[in-house]
C-alpha positions as semicolon CSV with decimal commas, in nm:
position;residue;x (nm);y (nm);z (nm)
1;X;0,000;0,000;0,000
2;X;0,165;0,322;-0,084
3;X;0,209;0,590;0,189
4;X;0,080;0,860;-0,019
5;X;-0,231;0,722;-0,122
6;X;-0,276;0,625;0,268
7;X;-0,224;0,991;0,372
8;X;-0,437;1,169;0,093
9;X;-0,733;0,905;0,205
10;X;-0,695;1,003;0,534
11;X;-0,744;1,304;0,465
12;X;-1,088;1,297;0,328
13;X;-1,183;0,946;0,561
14;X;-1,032;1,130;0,908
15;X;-1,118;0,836;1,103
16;X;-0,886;0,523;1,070
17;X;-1,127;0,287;1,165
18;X;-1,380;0,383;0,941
19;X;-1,104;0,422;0,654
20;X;-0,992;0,061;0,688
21;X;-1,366;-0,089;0,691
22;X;-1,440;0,111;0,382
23;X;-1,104;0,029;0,200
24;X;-1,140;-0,352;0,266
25;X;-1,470;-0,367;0,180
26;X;-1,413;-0,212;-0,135
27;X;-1,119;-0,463;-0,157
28;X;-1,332;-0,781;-0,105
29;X;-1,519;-0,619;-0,389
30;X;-1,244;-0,559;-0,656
31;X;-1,110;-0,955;-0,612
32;X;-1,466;-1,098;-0,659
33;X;-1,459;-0,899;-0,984
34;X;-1,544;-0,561;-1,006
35;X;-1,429;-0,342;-1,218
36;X;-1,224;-0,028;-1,077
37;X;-1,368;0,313;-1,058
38;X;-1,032;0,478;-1,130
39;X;-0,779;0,426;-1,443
40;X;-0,399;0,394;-1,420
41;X;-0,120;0,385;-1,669
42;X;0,059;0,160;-1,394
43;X;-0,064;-0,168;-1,180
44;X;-0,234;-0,135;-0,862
45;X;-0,293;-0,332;-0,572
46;X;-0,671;-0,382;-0,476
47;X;-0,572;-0,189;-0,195
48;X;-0,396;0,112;-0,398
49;X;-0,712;0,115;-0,597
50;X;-0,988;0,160;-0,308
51;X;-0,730;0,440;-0,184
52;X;-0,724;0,578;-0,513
53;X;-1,096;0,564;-0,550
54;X;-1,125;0,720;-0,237
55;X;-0,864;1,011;-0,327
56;X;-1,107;1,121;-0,661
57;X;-1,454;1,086;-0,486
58;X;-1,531;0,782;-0,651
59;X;-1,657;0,635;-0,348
60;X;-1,720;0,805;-0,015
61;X;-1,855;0,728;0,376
62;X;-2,192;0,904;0,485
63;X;-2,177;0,836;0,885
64;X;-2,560;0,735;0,993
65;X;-2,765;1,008;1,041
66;X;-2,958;0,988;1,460
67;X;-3,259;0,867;1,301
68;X;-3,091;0,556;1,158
69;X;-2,868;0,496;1,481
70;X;-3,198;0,477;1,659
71;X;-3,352;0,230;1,448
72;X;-3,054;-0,048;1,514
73;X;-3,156;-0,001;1,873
């Protein structure tokens, strides 16, 4: 995983936690197939691509709203 791509994610996902469950998630997703959201000249590791992904707003974390917290109750 390259450092850079970790910090710039970090960035916009501020909360490790929630950066790791939505980078392996996304992960999981690439090896069972799908395609990635972002294009590169070079090749990328699954992870490098979520990261990537991440970095240009392909894909994004909404934290749950009250209303939804209170419904998992």
């Amino acid at each position: 995983m390259r450092e850079e791509y970790l910090q710039e994610a970090a960035a916009i996902i501020d909360d490790p936690n929630i950066l790791v469950n939505v980078v392996s998630r996304r992960v999981k997703q690439l090896r069972a197939g799908n395609r990635p959201l972002v294009e590169s000249l070079e090749r990328l590791s699954p992870e490098d691509i979520a990261l990537r992904e991440i970095i240009e707003g392909k894909i994004s974390y909404e934290p749950p709203t009250e209303e939804e917290l209170a419904k998992r109750s």
